[in-house]
C-alpha positions as CSV (number, residue, x, y, z in Angstrom):
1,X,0.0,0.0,0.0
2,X,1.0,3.4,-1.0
3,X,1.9,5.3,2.0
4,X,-0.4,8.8,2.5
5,X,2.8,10.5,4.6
6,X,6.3,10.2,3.6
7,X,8.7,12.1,6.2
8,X,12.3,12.8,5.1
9,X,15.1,12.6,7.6
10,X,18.7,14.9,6.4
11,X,21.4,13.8,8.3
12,X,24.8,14.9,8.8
13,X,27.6,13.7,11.9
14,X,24.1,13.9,14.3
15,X,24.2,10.6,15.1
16,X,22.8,11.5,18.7
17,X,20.1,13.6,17.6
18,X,19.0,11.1,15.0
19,X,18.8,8.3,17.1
20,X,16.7,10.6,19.5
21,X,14.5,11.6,16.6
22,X,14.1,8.5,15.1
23,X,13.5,6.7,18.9
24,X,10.4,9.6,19.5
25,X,8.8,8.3,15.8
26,X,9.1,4.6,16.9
27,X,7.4,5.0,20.2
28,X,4.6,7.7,18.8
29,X,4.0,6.4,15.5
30,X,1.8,8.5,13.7
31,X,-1.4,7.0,12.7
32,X,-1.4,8.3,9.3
33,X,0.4,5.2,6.7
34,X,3.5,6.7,6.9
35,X,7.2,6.0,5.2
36,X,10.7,7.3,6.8
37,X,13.4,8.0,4.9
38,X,16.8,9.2,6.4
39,X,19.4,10.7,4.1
40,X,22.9,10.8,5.4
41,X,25.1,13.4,4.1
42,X,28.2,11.6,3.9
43,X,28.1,11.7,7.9
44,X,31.9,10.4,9.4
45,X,30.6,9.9,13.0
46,X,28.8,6.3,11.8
47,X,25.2,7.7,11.7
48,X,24.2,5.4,9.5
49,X,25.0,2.3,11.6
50,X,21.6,3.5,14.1
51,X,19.3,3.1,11.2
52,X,18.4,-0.5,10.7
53,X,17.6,-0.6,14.3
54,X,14.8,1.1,13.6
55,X,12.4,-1.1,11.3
56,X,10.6,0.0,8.4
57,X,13.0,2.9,8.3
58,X,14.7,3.4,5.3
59,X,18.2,5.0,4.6
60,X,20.1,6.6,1.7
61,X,23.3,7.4,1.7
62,X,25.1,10.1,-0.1
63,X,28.6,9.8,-1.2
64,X,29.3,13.2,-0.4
65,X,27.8,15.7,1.7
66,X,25.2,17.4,-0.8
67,X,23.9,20.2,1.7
68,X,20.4,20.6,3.2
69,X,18.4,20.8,0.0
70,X,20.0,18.5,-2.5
71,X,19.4,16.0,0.4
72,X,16.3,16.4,1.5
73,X,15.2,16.6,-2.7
74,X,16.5,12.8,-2.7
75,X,14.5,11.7,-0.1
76,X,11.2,13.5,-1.8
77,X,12.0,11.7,-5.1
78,X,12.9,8.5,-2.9
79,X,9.4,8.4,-1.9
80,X,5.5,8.7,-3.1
81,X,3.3,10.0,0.1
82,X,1.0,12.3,-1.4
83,X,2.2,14.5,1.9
84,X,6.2,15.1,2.9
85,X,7.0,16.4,6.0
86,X,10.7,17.8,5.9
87,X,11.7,16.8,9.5
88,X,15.2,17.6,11.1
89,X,17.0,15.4,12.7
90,X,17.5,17.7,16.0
91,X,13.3,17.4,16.7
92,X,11.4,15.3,19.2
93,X,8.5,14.1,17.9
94,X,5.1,13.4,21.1
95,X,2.5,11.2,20.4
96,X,0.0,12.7,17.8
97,X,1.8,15.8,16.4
98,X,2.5,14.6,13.0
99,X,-2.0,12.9,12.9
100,X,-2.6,16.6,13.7
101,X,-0.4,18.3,11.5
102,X,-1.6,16.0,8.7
103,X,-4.9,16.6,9.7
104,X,-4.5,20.4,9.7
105,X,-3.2,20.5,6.4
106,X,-5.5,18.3,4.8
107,X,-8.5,20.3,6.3
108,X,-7.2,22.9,3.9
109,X,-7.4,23.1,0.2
110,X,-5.5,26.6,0.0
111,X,-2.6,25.5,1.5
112,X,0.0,23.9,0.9
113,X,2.6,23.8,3.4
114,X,2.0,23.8,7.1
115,X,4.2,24.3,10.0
116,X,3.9,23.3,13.5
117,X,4.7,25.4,16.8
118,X,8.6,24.4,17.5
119,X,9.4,24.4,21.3
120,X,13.0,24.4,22.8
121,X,13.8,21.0,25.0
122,X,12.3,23.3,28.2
123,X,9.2,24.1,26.3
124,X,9.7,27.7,25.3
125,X,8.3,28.6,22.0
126,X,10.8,29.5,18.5
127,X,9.7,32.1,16.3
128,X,9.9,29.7,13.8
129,X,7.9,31.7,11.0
130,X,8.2,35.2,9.7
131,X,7.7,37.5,7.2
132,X,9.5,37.4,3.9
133,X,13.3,38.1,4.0
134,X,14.2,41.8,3.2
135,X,16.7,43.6,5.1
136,X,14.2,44.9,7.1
137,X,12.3,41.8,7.9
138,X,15.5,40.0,8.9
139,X,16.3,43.0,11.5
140,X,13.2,42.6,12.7
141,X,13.0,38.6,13.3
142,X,16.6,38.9,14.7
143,X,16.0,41.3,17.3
144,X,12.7,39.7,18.4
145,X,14.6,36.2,18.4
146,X,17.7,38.2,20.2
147,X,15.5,39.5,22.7
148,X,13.4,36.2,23.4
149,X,16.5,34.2,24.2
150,X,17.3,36.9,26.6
151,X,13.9,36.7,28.0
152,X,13.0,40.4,27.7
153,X,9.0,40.0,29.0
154,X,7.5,42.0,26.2
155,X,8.9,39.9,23.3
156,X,8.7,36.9,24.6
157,X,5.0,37.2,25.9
158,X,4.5,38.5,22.3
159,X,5.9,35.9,21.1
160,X,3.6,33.3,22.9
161,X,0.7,35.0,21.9
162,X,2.0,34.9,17.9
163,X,3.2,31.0,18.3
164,X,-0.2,30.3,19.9
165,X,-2.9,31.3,17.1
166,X,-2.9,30.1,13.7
167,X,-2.4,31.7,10.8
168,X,-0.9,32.4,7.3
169,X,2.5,33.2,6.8
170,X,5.3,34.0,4.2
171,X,7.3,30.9,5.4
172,X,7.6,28.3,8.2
173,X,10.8,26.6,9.6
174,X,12.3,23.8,7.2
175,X,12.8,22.2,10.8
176,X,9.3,20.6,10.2
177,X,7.4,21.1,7.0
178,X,4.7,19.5,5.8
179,X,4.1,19.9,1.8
180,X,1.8,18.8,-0.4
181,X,3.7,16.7,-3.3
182,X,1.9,18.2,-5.8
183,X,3.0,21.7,-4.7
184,X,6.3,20.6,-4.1
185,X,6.8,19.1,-7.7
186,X,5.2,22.1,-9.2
187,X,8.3,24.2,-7.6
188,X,10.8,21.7,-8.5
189,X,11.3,20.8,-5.4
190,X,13.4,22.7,-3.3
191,X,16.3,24.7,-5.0
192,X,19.9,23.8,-4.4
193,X,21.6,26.8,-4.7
194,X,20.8,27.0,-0.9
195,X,23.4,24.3,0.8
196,X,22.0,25.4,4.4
197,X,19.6,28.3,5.7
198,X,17.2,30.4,3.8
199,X,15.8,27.1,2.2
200,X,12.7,26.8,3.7
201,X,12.2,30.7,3.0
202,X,12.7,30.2,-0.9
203,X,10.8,27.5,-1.0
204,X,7.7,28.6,0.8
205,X,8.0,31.9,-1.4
206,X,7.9,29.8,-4.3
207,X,5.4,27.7,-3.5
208,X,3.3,30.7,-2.7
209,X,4.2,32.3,-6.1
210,X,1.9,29.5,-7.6
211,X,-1.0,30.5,-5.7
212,X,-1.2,28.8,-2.6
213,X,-0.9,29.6,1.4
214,X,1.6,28.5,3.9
215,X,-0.1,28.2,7.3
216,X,1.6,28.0,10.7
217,X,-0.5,26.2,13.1
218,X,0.1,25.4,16.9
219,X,-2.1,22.6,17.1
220,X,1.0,20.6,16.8
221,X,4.0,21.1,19.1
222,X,7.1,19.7,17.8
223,X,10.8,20.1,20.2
224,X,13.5,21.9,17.9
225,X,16.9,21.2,19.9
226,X,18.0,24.6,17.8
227,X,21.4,25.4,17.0
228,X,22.8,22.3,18.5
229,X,24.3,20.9,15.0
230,X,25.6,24.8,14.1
231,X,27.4,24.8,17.7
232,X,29.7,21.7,16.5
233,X,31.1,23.4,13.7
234,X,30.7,27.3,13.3
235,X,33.2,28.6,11.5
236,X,31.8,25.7,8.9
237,X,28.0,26.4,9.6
238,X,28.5,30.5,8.9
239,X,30.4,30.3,6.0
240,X,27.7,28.4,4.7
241,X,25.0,30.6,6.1
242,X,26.6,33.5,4.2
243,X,26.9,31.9,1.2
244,X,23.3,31.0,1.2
245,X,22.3,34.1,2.3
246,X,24.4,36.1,-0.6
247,X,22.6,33.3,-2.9
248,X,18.6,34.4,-1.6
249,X,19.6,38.0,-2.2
250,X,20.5,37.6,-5.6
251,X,17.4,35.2,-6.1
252,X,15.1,37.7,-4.5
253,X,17.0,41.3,-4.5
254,X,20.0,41.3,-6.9
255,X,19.8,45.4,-6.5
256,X,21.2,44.7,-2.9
257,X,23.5,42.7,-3.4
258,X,26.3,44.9,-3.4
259,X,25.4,46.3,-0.4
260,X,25.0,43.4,1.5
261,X,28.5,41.8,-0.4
262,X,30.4,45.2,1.0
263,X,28.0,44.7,4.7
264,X,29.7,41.0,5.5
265,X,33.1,42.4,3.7
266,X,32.9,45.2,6.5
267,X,32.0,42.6,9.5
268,X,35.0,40.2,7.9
269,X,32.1,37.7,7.3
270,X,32.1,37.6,3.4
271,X,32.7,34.2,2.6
């Protein structure tokens, strides 16, 4: 039987986190048929070795390390679930998030992507949605997220409030993202320009470009052990943010380019 949910795992030297991950699906399966697919990125810390413990689960390993999209496009054509949840492998999955997300999504026709409320490992919520990037909008969501961290009261009680109503949004957090196939082959999946960060941003822009909504709804809860992978190696994980983040701008504002190249040459950060 054709599986109605295929959820796509993109590993790379997380062997602890995917094991966590893949442990949380196993003892909450979700109700919906579902198939797992973990994509290991050429991962040197034996990540692999954890998957066959986990029946049912299936894994594909890349002979080099391909970058977030490129990956998590080979798990999408890997599989045929009419839904595909993008799930990292730093999440914790509880019993019946994925049914509900599933359920959310299907309950509307003019969306096609829809996002979950991400909480940290002690239950505080992640702006994990946001307006379009633009230099403004990215001041904006990093000053809010800045300020949350530091638990300023304001933002963070505003940021309850936002992570605990649903609604539509310009994009939701590649961490978990649940798309409809049909949307996502009508985009061509997600683009590889972006090796890590800004993905899930081009994508859900793109997607919406063809007509349909992204919705970020909390009536799933999904833990997001943020930043732990990007801790490991950060000199590696900010070059690459850079370079994605140059790549966006040309995609989306090629006037600003210049300024942003001469920005990171100024901070030292131009990769």
């Amino acid at each position: 039987m054709t599986p109605r949910l295929s959820i796509v795992i993109v590993n790379f030297n997380g062997r602890g986190h995917l094991e966590a991950c893949l442990q949380s699906l196993a003892t909450h399966p979700p109700k919906v048929p579902t198939e797992i697919v973990v994509v290991d990125n050429a991962s040197t810390d034996d990540s692999a070795a954890i998957v066959p413990q986990y029946p049912g689960v299936r894994l594909i390993q890349l002979p080099v390390n391909v970058g977030f999209s490129a990956g998590n496009n080979a798990g999408i054509r890997a599989t045929a679930g009419e839904l595909v949840l993008l799930l990292n492998n730093d999440t914790i999955v509880p019993a019946g998030a994925v049914d509900r997300l599933v359920q959310r999504l299907s309950a509307d026709p003019s969306a096609a992507v829809a996002g979950p409320r991400l909480v940290d490992g002690k239950g505080s919520a992640e702006l994990s949605f946001g307006p379009m990037l633009s230099p403004l909008g990215e001041l904006r969501q990093k000053v809010v997220v800045s300020l949350h961290a530091r638990g300023f009261g304001p933002v963070s009680r505003w940021v309850a409030r936002a992570t605990g109503r649903e609604h539509y949004v310009d994009w939701v957090s590649g961490a978990c993202l649940l798309v409809r196939r049909s949307a996502a082959d009508a985009v061509g999946l997600l683009d590889e320009r972006f090796f890590l960060y800004t993905e899930d941003v081009d994508f859900c822009a793109s997607i919406r470009a063809k007509g349909w909504k992204v919705l970020f709804t909390p009536v799933a809860e999904i833990v997001h052990l943020r930043g732990r992978s990007r801790a490991t190696a950060p000199r590696t994980m900010n070059a690459a943010y850079r370079r994605s983040h140059l790549a966006f701008y040309a995609k989306h504002h090629p006037r600003l380019v210049p300024l942003l190249r001469l920005y990171l040459r100024l901070k030292g950060q131009l990769p």
